[in-house]
C-alpha positions, -999 to 999 in steps of 0.1 A, spaced: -183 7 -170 -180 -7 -135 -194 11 -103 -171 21 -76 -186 6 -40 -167 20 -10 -164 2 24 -145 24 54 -123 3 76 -116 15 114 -102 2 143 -117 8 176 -146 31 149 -167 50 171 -206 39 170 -212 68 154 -193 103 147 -222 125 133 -219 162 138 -247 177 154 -286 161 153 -289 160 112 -311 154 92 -305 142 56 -320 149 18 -315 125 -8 -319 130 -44 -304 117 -77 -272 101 -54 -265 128 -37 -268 133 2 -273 171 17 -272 169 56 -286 199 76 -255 206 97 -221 202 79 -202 169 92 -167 180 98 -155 150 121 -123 138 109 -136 101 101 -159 113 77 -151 104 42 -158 80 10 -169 43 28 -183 58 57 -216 45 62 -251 63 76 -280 51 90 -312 72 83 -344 69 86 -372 53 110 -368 18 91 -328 21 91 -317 23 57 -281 20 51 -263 37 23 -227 46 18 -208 74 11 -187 79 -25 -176 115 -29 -177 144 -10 -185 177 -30 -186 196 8 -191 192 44 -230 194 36 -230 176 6 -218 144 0 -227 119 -26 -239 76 -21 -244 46 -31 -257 15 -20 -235 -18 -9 -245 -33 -44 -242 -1 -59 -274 8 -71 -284 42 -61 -305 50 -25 -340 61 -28 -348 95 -28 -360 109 5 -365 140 22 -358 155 55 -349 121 74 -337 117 106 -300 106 104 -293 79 132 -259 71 131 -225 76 107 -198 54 110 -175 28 95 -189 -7 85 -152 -26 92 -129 -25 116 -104 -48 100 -91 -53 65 -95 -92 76 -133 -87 86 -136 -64 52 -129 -93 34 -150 -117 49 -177 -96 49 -181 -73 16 -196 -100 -2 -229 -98 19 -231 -60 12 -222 -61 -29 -243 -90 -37 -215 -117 -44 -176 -118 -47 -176 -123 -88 -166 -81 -91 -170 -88 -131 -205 -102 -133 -217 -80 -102 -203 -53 -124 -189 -33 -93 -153 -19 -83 -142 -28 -47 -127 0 -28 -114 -7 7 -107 22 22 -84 27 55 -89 53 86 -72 56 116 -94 80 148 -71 107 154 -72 100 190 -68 63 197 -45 57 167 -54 17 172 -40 -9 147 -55 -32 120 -43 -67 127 -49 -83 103 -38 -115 74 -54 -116 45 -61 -133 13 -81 -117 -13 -100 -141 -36 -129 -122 -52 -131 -131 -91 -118 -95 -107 -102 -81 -138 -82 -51 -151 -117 -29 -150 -138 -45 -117 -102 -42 -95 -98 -41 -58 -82 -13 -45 -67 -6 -7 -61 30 0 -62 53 24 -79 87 13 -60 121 10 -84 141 -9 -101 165 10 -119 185 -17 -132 148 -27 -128 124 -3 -128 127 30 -123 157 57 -90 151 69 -55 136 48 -53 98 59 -22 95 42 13 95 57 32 130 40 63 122 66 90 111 39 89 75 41 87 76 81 67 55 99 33 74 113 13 60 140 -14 82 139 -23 70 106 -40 38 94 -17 6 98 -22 -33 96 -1 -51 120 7 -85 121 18 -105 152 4 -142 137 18 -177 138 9 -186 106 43 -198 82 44 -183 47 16 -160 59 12 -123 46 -3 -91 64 -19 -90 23 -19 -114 -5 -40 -131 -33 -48 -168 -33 -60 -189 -66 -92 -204 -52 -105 -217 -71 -79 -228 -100 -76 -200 -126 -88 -172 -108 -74 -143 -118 -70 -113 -94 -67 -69 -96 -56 -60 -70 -39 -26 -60 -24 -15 -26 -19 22 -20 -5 42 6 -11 21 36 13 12 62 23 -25 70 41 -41 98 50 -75 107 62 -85 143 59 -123 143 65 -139 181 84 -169 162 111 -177 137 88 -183 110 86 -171 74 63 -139 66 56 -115 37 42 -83 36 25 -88 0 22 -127 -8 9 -140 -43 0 -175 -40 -14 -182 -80 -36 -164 -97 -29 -164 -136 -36 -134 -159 -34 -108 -132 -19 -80 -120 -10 -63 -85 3 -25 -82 18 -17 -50 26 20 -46 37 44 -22 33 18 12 55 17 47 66 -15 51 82 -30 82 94 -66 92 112 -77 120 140 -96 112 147 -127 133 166 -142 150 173 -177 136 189 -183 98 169 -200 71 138 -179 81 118 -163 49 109 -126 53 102 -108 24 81 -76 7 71 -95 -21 65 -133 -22 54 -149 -56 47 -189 -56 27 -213 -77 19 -242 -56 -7 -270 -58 -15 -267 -91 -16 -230 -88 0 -209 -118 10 -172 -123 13 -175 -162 11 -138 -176 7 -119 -145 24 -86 -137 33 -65 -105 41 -29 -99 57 -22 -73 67 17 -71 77 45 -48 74 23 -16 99 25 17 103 -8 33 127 -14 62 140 -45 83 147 -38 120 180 -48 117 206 -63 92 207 -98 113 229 -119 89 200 -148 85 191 -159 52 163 -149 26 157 -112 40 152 -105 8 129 -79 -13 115 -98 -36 112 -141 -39 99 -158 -68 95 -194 -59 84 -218 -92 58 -192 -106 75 -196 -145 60 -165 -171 56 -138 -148 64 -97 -149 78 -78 -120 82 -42 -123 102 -27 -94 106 14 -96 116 40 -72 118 20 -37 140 25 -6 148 -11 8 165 -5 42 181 -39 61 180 -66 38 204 -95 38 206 -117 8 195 -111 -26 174 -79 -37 155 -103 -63 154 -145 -55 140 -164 -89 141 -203 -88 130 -204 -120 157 -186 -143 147 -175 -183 109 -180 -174 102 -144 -156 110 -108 -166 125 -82 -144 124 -43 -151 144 -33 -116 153 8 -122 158 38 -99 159 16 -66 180 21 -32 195 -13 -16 210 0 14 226 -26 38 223 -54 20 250 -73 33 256 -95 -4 256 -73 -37 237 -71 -67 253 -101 -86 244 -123 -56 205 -122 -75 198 -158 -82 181 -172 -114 173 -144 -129 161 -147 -167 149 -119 -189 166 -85 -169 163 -48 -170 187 -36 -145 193 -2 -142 209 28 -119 200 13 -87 218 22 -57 240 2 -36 264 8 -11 288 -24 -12 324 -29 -25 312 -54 -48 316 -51 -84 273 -49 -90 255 -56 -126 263 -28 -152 238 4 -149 246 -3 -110 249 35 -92 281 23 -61 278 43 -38 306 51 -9 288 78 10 274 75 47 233 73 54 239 103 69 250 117 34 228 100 15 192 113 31 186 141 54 183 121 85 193 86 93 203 80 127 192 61 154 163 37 147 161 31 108 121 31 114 126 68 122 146 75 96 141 105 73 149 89 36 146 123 17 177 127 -3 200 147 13 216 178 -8 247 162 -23 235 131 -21 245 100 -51 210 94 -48 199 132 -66 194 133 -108 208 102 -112 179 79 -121 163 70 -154 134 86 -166 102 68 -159 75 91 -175 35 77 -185 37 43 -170 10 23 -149 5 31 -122 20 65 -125 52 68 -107 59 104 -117 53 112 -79 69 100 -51 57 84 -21 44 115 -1 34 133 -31 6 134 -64 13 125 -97 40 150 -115 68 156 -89 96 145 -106 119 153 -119 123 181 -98 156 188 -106 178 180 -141 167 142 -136 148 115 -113 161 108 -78 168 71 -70 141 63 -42 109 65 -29 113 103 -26 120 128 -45 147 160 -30 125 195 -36 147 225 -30 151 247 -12 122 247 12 109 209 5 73 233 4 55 204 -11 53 176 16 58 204 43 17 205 40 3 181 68 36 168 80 40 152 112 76 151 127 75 126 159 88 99 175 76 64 168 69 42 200 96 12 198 67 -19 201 28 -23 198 
């Protein structure tokens, strides 16, 4: 069985946010400090200093303010020790782009299968600075369906971590959580993706929970997720924030999801999940290829799309230049303002198409959900800036019991994208969205909820 190996990722991370003077006891993997730590960055990935000589160790669990469990960068377990001074707690990254250049040091390598290790990134945001991750990435560690990478932010505060780094806000935009920002010039570049390099590398890599925004300065192409290759693999993408600014010229690129096989690269037999997730353009501009989802010459490839909100695209909700090769399962989805309707998909072969919601005249694919009503009537807020939008299903809403069942699949999308595992239904059938309509008092994501206004720029 592989060994889970955490890494915490900050912006602007203090130096160090002990509590107290501590001192720490190790034994058997587990770390008692003298005075609980109870700062709000404390969690799995958070790294200590202790000791005269420095050692380094990380933390993988918590079991309580006082106790807390580790493990080495390699993951091997730290030496026992007693009563040490601890120096210093912090995070090791500030970046998910700096993460990534710089894990390998820590674990030994970047082959996850032969270093028999599972890489968890794991994403914080200070409480009172609320800086941004700008970053662009492309994963290329050597992985497989058991040594996976995983980017998170933690919500577990039994297990994980003192405070829920997690955005509970239905699908709205939070800025005092973790984010990764994008303002870069590169074309056809993503805030995340996966690149084949070398040839054949396959690639596990799952993205949860994390808020991603791209604000290009140019009229160049951009992607949120970006899978450039990699055969035999598979990427899950659940319960995210995504954001693109649209712009301003035609002919520009700007997807969720981009899928290519270039330069000898090849996607044969790979497979992405991508459930409960809110994703939003800032406006409806009328240029082309705003699109969800583009598959450009990948040939053999699985796309699984469940349970999103897609708010502002333009042309096709799925773009596949490579008809009869690639197989679509598209259920329980909301296309809202996308200006050309559901039969305007191109190329698409194999095709499971089922109650997802549109709100066009046009005459859609059969198991298509038309829907006449307002945004007002559809979720429980939606005016004003669609970033602030509220995209909880409003009572009396086409949107409520109307979706198909979508019980023990993987990654489980029996939530929604504020909730754990098990939420719906919660009435006589699955809502079409990212969230799920709890009545009458919505008590579940009422728990940590932050209502506020999101500042217009960064």
């Amino acid at each position: 069985m592989a060994t889970d190996v955490y890494f915490g990722i900050c912006p602007n991370v203090p130096a160090d946010f002990k509590t107290g003077s501590p001192t720490i006891t190790i034994s058997g993997g587990v770390a008692t400090f003298s005075t609980a730590q109870t700062d709000d960055l404390m969690g799995i990935g958070a790294v200590i200093d202790y000791d005269v000589d420095n050692k380094i160790t990380y933390i993988s669990g918590k079991n309580s303010t006082l106790e807390w469990t580790v493990i080495n960068g390699d993951g091997t377990t730290p030496s026992n020790v007693t009563t040490v001074t601890v120096n210093s707690i912090s995070h090791p990254f500030t970046s998910l782009s700096t993460a990534n250049s710089g894990v390998s040091s820590l674990m030994g390598g970047t082959d996850l299968v032969s270093l028999n290790l599972q890489l968890n990134l794991v994403g914080y945001c200070r409480q009172d600075t609320y800086n941004s991750d700008y970053s662009n990435v492309y994963f290329s560690f050597k992985s497989d369906s058991t040594h996976r990478i995983k980017v998170y932010t933690p919500y577990n505060t039994s297990t994980q971590c003192n405070f829920n780094h997690r955005v509970i806000n239905h699908g709205i935009w939070d800025d005092t959580k973790y984010r990764i920002i994008s303002g870069a010039t590169i074309n056809e570049g993503p805030i995340i993706g996966i690149r084949e390099d070398p040839l054949g590398l396959s690639v596990y890599l799952d993205i949860e929970a994390v808020q991603m925004y791209w604000v290009p300065s140019l009229n160049i192409n951009c992607h949120l997720i970006h899978i450039d290759g990699c055969p035999n693999s598979t990427v899950n993408v659940t319960k995210c924030i995504g954001r693109i600014l649209a712009p301003t010229q035609s002919h520009i690129r700007r997807t969720f999801v981009y899928i290519r096989a270039q330069s000898g690269r090849a996607i044969t037999d790979s497979v992405y999940n991508i459930y409960n997730n809110v994703v939003t353009m800032s406006t409806n501009a009328g240029a082309y290829y705003l699109t969800p989802f583009r598959f450009a010459n990948p040939g053999l490839a699985n796309l699984n799309s469940y349970e999103n909100t897609f708010i502002n695209f333009y042309t096709p909700a799925i773009s596949d230049n490579t008809p009869n090769d690639n197989i679509w399962d598209v259920r329980n989805n909301v296309f809202l303002y996308t200006s050309i309707g559901p039969n305007s998909y191109v190329g698409l072969g194999g095709l499971t198409w089922n109650n997802n919601i549109w709100r066009e005249t046009d005459t859609g694919k059969s198991g298509d959900i038309q829907t006449s009503q307002t945004d007002a009537q559809l979720f429980t807020s939606a005016t004003g800036n669609v970033w602030i939008w509220d995209f909880l299903p409003k009572e009396g809403s086409d949107l409520i019991d109307v979706g198909d069942r979508l019980a023990d699949l993987t990654p489980d999308v029996s939530g929604d994208i504020d909730n754990s595992p098990g939420l719906r239904p919660w009435g006589v059938g699955w809502d079409v969205g990212a969230l799920e309509n709890q009545t009458p008092s919505d008590n579940l994501v009422l728990i940590n909820r932050r209502r506020h206004t999101v500042s217009s720029g960064f």
